[in-house]
Biopython code that builds the backbone (N, CA, C, O; Angstrom):
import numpy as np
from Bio.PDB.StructureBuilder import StructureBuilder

atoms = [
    (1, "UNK", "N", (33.603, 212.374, 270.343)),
    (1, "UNK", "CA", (32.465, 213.032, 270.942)),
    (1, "UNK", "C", (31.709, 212.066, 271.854)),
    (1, "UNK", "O", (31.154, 212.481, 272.872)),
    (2, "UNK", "N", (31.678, 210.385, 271.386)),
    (2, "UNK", "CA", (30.972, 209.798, 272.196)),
    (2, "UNK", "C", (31.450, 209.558, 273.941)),
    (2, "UNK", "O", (30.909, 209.362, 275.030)),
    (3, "UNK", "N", (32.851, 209.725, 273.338)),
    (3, "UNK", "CA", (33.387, 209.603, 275.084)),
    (3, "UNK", "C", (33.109, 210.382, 276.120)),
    (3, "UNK", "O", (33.073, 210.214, 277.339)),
    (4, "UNK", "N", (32.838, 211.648, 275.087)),
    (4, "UNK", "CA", (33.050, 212.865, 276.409)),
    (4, "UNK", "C", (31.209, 213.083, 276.497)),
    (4, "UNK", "O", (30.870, 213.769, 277.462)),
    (5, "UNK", "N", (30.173, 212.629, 275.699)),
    (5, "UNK", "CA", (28.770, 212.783, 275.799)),
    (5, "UNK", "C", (28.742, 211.745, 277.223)),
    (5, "UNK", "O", (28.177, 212.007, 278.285)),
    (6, "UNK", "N", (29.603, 210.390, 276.858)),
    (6, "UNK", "CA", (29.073, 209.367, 278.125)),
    (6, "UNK", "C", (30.190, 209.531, 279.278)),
    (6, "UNK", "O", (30.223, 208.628, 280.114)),
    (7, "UNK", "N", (31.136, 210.627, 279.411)),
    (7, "UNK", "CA", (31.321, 211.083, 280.986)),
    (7, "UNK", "C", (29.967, 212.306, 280.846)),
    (7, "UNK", "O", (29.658, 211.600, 281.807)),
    (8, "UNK", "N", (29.499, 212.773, 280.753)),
    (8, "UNK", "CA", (28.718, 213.809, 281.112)),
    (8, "UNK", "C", (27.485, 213.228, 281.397)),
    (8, "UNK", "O", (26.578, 213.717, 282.071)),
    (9, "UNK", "N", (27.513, 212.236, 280.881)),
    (9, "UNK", "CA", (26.161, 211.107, 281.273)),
    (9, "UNK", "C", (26.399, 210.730, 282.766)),
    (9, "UNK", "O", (25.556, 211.074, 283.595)),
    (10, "UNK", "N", (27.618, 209.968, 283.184)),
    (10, "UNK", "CA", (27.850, 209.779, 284.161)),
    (10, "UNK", "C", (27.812, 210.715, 285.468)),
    (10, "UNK", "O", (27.525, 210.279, 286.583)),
    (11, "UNK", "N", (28.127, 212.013, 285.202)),
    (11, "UNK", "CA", (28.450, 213.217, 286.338)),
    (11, "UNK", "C", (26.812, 213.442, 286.299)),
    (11, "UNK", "O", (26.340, 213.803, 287.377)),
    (12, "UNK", "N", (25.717, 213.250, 285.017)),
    (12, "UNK", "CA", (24.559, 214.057, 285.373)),
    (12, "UNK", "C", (23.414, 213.573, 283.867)),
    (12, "UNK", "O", (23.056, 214.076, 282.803)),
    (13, "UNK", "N", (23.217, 212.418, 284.578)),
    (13, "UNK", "CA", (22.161, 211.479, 283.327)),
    (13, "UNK", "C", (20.930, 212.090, 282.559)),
    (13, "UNK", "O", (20.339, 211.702, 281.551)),
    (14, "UNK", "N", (20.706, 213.423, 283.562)),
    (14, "UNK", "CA", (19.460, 214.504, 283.024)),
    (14, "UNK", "C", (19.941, 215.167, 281.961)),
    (14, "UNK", "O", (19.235, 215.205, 280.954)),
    (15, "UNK", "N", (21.516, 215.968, 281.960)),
    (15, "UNK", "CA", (22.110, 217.330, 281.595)),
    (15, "UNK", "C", (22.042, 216.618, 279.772)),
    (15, "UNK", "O", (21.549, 217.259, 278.844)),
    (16, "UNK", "N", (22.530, 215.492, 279.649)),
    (16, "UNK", "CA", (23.032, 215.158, 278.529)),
    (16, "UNK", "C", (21.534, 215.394, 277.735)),
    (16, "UNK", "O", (21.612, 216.072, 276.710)),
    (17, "UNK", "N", (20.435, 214.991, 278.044)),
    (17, "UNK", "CA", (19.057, 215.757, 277.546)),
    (17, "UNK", "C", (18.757, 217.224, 277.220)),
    (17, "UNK", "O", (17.770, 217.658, 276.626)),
    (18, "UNK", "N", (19.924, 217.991, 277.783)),
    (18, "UNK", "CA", (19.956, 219.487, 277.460)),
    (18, "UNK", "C", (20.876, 220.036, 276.712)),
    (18, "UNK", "O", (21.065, 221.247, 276.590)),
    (19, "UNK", "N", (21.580, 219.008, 276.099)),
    (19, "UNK", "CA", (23.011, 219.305, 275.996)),
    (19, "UNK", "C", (23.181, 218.563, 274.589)),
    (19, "UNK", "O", (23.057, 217.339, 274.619)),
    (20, "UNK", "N", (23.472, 219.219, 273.266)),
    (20, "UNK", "CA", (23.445, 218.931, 271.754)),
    (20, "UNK", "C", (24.750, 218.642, 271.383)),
    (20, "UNK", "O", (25.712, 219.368, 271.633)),
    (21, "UNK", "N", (24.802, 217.276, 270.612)),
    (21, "UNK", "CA", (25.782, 216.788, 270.485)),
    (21, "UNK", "C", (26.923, 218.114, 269.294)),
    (21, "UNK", "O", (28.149, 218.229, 269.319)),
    (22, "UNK", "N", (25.947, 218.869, 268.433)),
    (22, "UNK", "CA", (26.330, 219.608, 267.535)),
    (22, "UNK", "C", (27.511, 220.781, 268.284)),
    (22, "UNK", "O", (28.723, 220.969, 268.188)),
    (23, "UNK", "N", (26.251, 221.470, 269.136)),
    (23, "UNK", "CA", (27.029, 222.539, 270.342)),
    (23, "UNK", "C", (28.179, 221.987, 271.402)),
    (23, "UNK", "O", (28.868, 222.892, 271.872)),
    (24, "UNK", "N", (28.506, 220.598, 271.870)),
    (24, "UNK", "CA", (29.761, 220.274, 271.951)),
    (24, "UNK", "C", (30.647, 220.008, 271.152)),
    (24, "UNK", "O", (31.759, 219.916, 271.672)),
    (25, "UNK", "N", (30.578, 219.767, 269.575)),
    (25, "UNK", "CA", (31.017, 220.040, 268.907)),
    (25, "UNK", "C", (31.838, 220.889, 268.296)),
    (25, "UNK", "O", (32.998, 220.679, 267.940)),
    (26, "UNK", "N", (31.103, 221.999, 268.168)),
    (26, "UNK", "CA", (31.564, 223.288, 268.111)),
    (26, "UNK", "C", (32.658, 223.919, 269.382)),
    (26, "UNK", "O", (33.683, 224.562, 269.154)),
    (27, "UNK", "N", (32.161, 223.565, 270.656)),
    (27, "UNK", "CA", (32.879, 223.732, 271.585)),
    (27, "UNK", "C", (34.383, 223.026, 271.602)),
    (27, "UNK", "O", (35.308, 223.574, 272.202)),
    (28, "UNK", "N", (34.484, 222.288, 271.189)),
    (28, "UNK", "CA", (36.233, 221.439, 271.357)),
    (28, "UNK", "C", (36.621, 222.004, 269.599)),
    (28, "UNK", "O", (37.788, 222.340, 269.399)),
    (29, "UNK", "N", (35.873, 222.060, 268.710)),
    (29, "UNK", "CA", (36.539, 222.599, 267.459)),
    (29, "UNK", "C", (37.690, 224.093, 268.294)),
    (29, "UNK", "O", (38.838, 224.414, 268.600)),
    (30, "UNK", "N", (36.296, 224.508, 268.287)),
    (30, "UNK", "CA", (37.126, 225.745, 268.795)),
    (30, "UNK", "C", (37.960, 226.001, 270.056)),
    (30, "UNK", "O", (38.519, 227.092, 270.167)),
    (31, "UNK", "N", (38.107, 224.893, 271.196)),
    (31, "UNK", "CA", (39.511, 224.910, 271.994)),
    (31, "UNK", "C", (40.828, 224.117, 271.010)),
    (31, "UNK", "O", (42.049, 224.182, 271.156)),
    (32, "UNK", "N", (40.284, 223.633, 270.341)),
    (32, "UNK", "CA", (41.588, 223.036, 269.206)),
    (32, "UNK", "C", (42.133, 224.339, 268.184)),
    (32, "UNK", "O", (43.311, 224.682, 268.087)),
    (33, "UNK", "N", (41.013, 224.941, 267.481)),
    (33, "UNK", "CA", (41.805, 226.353, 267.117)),
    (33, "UNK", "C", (42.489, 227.426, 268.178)),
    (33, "UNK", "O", (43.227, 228.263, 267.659)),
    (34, "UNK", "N", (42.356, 227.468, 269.274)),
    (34, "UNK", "CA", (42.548, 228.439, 270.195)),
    (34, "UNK", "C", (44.187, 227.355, 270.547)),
    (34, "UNK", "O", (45.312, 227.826, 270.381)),
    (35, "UNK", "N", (44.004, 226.327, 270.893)),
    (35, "UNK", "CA", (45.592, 225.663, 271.114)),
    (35, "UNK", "C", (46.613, 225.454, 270.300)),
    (35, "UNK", "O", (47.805, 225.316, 270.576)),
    (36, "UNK", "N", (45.986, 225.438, 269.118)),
    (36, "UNK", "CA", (47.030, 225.362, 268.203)),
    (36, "UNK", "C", (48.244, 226.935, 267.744)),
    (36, "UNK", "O", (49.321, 227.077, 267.163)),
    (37, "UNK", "N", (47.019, 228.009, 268.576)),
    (37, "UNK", "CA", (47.701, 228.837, 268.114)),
    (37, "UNK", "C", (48.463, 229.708, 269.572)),
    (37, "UNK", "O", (48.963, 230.832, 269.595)),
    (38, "UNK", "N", (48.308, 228.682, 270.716)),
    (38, "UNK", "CA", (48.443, 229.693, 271.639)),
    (38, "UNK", "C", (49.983, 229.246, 272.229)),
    (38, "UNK", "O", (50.606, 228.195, 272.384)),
    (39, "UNK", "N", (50.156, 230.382, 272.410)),
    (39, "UNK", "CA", (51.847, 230.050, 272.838)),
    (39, "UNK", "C", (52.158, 230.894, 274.164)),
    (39, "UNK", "O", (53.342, 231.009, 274.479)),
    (40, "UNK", "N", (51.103, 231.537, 275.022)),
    (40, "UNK", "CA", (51.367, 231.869, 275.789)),
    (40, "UNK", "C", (52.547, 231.364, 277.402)),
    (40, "UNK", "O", (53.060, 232.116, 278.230)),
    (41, "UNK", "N", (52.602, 230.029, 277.305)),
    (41, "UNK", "CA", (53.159, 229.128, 277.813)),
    (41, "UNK", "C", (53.333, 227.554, 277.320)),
    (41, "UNK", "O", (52.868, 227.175, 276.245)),
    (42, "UNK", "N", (54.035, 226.704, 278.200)),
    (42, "UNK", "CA", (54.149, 225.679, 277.904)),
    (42, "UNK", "C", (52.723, 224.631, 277.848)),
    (42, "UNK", "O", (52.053, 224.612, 278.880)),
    (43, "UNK", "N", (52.266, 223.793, 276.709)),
    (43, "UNK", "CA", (51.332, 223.458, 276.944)),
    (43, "UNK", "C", (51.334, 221.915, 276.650)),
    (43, "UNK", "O", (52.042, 221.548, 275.712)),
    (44, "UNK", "N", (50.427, 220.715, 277.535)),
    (44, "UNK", "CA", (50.248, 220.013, 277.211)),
    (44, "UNK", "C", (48.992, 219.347, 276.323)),
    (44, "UNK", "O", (47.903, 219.424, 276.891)),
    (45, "UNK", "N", (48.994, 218.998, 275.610)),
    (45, "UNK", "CA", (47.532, 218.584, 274.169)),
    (45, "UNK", "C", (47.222, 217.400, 275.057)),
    (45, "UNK", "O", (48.184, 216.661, 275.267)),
    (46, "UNK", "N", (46.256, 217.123, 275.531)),
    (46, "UNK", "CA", (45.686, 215.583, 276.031)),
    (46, "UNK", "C", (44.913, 214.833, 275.111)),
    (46, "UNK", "O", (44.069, 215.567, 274.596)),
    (47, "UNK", "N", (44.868, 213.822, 274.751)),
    (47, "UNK", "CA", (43.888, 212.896, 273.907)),
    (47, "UNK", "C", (43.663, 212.170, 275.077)),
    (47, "UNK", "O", (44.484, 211.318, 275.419)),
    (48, "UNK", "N", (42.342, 212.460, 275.949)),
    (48, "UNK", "CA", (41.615, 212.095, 276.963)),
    (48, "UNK", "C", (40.666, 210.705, 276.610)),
    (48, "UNK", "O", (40.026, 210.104, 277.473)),
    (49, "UNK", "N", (40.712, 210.303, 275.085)),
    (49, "UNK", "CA", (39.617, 209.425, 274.901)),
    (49, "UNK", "C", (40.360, 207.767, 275.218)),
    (49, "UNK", "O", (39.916, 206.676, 274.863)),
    (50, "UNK", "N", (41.424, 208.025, 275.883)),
    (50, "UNK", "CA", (41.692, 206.514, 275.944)),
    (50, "UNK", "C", (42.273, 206.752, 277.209)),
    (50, "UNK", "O", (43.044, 205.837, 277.496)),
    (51, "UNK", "N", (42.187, 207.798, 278.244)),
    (51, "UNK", "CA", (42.213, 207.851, 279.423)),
    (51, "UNK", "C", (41.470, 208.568, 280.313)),
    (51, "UNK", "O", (40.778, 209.540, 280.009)),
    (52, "UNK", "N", (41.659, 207.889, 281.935)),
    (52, "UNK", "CA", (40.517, 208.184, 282.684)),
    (52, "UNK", "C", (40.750, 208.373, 283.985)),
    (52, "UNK", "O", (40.182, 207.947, 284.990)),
    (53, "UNK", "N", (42.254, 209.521, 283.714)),
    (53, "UNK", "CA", (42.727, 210.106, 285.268)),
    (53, "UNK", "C", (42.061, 210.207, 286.195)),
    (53, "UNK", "O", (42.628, 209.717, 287.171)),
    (54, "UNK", "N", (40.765, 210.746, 286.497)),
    (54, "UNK", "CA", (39.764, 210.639, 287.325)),
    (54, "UNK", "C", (39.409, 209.231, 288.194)),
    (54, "UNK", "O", (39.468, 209.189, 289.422)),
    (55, "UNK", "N", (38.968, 207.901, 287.199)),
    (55, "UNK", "CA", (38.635, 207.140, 287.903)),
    (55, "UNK", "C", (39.704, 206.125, 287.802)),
    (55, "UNK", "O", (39.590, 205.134, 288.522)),
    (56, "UNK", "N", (40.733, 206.222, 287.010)),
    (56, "UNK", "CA", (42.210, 205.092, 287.303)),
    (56, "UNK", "C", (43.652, 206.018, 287.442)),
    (56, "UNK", "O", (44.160, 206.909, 286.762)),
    (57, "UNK", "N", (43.982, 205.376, 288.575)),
    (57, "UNK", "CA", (45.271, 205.991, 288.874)),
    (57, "UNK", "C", (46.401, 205.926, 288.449)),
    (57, "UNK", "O", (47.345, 206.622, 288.821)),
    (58, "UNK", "N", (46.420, 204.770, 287.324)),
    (58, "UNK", "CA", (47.655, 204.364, 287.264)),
    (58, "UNK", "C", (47.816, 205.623, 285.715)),
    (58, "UNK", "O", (48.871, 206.174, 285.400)),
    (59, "UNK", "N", (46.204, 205.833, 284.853)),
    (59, "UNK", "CA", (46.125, 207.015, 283.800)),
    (59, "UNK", "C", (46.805, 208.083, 284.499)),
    (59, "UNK", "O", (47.806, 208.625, 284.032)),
    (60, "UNK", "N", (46.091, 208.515, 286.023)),
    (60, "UNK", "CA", (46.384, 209.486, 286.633)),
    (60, "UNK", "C", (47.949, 209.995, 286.710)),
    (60, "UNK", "O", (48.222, 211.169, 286.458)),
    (61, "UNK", "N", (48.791, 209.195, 287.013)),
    (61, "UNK", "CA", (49.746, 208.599, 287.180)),
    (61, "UNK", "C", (51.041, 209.194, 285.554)),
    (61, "UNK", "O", (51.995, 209.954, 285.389)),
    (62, "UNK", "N", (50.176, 208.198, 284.715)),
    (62, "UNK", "CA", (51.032, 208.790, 283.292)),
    (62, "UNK", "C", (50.891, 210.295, 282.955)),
    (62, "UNK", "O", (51.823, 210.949, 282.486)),
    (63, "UNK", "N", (49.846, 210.726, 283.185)),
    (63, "UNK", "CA", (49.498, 211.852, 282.689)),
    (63, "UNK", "C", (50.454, 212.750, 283.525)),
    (63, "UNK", "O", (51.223, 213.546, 282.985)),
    (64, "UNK", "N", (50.347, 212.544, 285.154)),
    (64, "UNK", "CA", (51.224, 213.254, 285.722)),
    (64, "UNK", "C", (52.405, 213.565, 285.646)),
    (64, "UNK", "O", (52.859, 214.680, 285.902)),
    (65, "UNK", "N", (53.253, 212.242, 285.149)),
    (65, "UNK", "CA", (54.628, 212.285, 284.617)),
    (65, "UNK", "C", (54.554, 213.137, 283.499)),
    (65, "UNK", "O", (55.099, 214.238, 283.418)),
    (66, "UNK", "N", (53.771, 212.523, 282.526)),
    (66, "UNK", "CA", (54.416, 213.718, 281.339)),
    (66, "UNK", "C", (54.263, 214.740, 281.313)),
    (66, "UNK", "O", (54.844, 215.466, 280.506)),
    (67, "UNK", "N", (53.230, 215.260, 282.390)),
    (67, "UNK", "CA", (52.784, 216.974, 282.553)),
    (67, "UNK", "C", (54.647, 217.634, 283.408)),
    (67, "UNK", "O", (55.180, 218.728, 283.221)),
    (68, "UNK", "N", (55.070, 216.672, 284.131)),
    (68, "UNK", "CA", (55.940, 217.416, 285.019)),
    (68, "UNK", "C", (57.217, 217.418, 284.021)),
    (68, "UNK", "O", (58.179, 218.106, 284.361)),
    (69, "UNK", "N", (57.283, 216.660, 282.767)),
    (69, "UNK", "CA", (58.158, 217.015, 281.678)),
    (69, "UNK", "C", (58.102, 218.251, 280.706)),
    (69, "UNK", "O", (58.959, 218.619, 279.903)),
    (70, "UNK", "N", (56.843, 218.810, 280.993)),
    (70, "UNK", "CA", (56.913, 220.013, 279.994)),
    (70, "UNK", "C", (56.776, 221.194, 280.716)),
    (70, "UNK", "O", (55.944, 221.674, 281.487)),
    (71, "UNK", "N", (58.376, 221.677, 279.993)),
    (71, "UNK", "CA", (58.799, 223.070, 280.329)),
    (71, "UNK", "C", (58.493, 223.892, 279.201)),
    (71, "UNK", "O", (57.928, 224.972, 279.375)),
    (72, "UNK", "N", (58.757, 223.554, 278.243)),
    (72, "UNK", "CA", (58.481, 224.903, 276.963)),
    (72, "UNK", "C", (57.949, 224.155, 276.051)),
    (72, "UNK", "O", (57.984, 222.926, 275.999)),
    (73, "UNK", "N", (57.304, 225.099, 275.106)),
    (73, "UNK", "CA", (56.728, 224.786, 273.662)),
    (73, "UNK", "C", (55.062, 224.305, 274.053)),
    (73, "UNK", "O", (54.358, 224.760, 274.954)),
    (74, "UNK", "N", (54.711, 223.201, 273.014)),
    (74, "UNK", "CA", (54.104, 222.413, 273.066)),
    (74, "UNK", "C", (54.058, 220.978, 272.809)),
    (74, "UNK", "O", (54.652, 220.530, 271.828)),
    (75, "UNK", "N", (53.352, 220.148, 273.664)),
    (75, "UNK", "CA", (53.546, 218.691, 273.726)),
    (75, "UNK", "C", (51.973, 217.923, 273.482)),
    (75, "UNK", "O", (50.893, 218.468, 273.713)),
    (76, "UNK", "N", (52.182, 216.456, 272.931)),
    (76, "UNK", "CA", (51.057, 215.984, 273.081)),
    (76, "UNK", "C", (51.591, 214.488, 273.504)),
    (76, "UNK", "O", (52.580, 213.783, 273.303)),
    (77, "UNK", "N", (49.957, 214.411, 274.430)),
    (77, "UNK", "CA", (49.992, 213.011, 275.353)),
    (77, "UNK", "C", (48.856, 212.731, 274.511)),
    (77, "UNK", "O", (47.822, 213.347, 274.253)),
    (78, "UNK", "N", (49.432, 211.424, 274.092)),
    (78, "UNK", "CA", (47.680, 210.626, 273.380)),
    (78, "UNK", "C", (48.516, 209.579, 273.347)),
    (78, "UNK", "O", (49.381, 209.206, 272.554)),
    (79, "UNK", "N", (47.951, 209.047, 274.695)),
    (79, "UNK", "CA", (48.233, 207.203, 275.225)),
    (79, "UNK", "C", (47.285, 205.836, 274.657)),
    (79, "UNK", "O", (46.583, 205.103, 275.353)),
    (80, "UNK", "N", (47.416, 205.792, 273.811)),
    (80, "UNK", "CA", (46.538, 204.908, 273.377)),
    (80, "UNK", "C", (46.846, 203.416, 273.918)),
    (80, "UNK", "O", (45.976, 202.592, 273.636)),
    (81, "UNK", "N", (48.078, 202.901, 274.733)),
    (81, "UNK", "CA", (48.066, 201.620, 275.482)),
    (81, "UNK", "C", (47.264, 201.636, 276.064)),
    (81, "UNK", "O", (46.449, 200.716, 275.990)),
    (82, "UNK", "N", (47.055, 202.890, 277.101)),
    (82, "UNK", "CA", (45.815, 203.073, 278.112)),
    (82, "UNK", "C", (44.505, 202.533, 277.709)),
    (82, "UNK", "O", (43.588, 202.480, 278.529)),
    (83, "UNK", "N", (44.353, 202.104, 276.420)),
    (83, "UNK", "CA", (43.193, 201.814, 276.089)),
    (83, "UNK", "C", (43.167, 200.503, 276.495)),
    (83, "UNK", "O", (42.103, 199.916, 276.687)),
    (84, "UNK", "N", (44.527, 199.856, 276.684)),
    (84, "UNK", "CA", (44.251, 198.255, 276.887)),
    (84, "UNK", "C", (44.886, 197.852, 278.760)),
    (84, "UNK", "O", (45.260, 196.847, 279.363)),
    (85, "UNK", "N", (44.725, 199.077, 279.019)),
    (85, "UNK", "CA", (45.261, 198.581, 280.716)),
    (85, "UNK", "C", (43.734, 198.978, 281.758)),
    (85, "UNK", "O", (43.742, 198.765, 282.970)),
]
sb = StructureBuilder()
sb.init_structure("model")
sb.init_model(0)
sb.init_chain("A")
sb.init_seg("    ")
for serial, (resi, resn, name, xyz) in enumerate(atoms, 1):
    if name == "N":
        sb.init_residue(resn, " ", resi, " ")
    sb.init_atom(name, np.array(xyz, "f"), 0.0, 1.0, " ", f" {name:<3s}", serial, name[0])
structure = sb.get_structure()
Protein backbone atom coordinates (compact mmCIF):
# COMPACT_ATOMS: atom_id res chain seq x y z
CA UNK A 1 0.00 0.00 0.00
CA UNK A 2 2.90 2.29 0.80
CA UNK A 3 4.17 2.20 -2.75
CA UNK A 4 1.18 2.93 -4.50
CA UNK A 5 0.06 5.90 -1.57
CA UNK A 6 3.77 7.46 -2.57
CA UNK A 7 3.17 7.29 -6.55
CA UNK A 8 -0.08 9.10 -5.93
CA UNK A 9 1.86 11.49 -3.84
CA UNK A 10 4.02 12.09 -6.65
CA UNK A 11 1.25 12.59 -9.65
CA UNK A 12 -0.71 14.95 -6.92
CA UNK A 13 0.81 15.84 -3.25
CA UNK A 14 -2.82 17.43 -2.33
CA UNK A 15 -5.06 14.18 -3.54
CA UNK A 16 -3.24 11.81 -1.08
CA UNK A 17 -4.99 14.24 1.77
CA UNK A 18 -8.33 13.08 0.27
CA UNK A 19 -7.60 9.82 -0.29
CA UNK A 20 -7.81 6.91 2.84
CA UNK A 21 -5.37 4.53 3.10
CA UNK A 22 -8.39 1.98 4.26
CA UNK A 23 -10.55 2.85 0.87
CA UNK A 24 -7.44 1.95 -1.29
CA UNK A 25 -7.38 -0.88 0.41
CA UNK A 26 -10.46 -2.14 -0.20
CA UNK A 27 -9.99 -1.08 -3.76
CA UNK A 28 -6.98 -3.59 -4.84
CA UNK A 29 -8.63 -6.35 -2.34
CA UNK A 30 -11.26 -6.33 -4.59
CA UNK A 31 -9.34 -6.13 -8.19
CA UNK A 32 -7.47 -9.27 -6.69
CA UNK A 33 -10.90 -11.08 -6.14
CA UNK A 34 -12.21 -9.99 -9.53
CA UNK A 35 -8.63 -11.50 -11.18
CA UNK A 36 -8.44 -14.38 -9.67
CA UNK A 37 -11.60 -15.33 -10.97
CA UNK A 38 -11.66 -13.84 -14.35
CA UNK A 39 -10.93 -15.79 -17.32
CA UNK A 40 -12.32 -13.80 -19.84
CA UNK A 41 -8.92 -13.65 -21.64
CA UNK A 42 -5.37 -14.00 -21.30
CA UNK A 43 -4.13 -12.15 -18.33
CA UNK A 44 -1.08 -10.77 -16.94
CA UNK A 45 -0.90 -10.37 -12.64
CA UNK A 46 1.78 -7.46 -12.18
CA UNK A 47 3.54 -7.08 -8.76
CA UNK A 48 4.21 -3.33 -9.59
CA UNK A 49 5.91 -2.76 -6.11
CA UNK A 50 9.38 -3.42 -7.27
CA UNK A 51 8.80 -1.83 -10.63
CA UNK A 52 8.57 1.47 -12.28
CA UNK A 53 7.71 1.12 -16.07
CA UNK A 54 6.77 4.65 -16.12
CA UNK A 55 9.91 6.26 -14.94
CA UNK A 56 12.68 3.32 -15.93
CA UNK A 57 12.87 1.80 -19.14
CA UNK A 58 14.77 -0.88 -18.80
CA UNK A 59 11.30 -2.10 -16.00
CA UNK A 60 9.46 -0.82 -19.03
CA UNK A 61 11.26 -3.02 -21.12
CA UNK A 62 10.79 -6.43 -18.91
CA UNK A 63 7.38 -5.94 -18.43
CA UNK A 64 6.97 -5.57 -22.15
CA UNK A 65 8.59 -8.80 -22.97
CA UNK A 66 6.65 -10.81 -20.72
CA UNK A 67 3.32 -9.14 -21.65
CA UNK A 68 4.11 -10.13 -25.47
CA UNK A 69 4.52 -13.88 -24.05
CA UNK A 70 1.08 -14.26 -22.89
CA UNK A 71 -1.30 -15.86 -25.08
CA UNK A 72 -3.66 -17.88 -22.82
CA UNK A 73 -4.53 -18.53 -19.25
CA UNK A 74 -3.04 -16.59 -16.62
CA UNK A 75 0.47 -15.35 -15.76
CA UNK A 76 2.31 -13.51 -13.08
CA UNK A 77 5.23 -10.96 -13.38
CA UNK A 78 6.60 -10.12 -9.87
CA UNK A 79 10.29 -9.05 -10.64
CA UNK A 80 11.75 -8.61 -7.60
CA UNK A 81 15.61 -8.16 -9.16
CA UNK A 82 14.07 -4.94 -10.32
CA UNK A 83 14.27 -4.00 -6.91
CA UNK A 84 18.06 -3.95 -7.12
CA UNK A 85 18.62 -2.42 -10.74
Amino acid sequence: MEVLLSRIRMRSPSVDLLIDSSYLEKIADSYAKFFYYYEGSPLLVVNAENIDPIHNDDHFEMLFSELKNVKFGKHFFNNTAAAFS
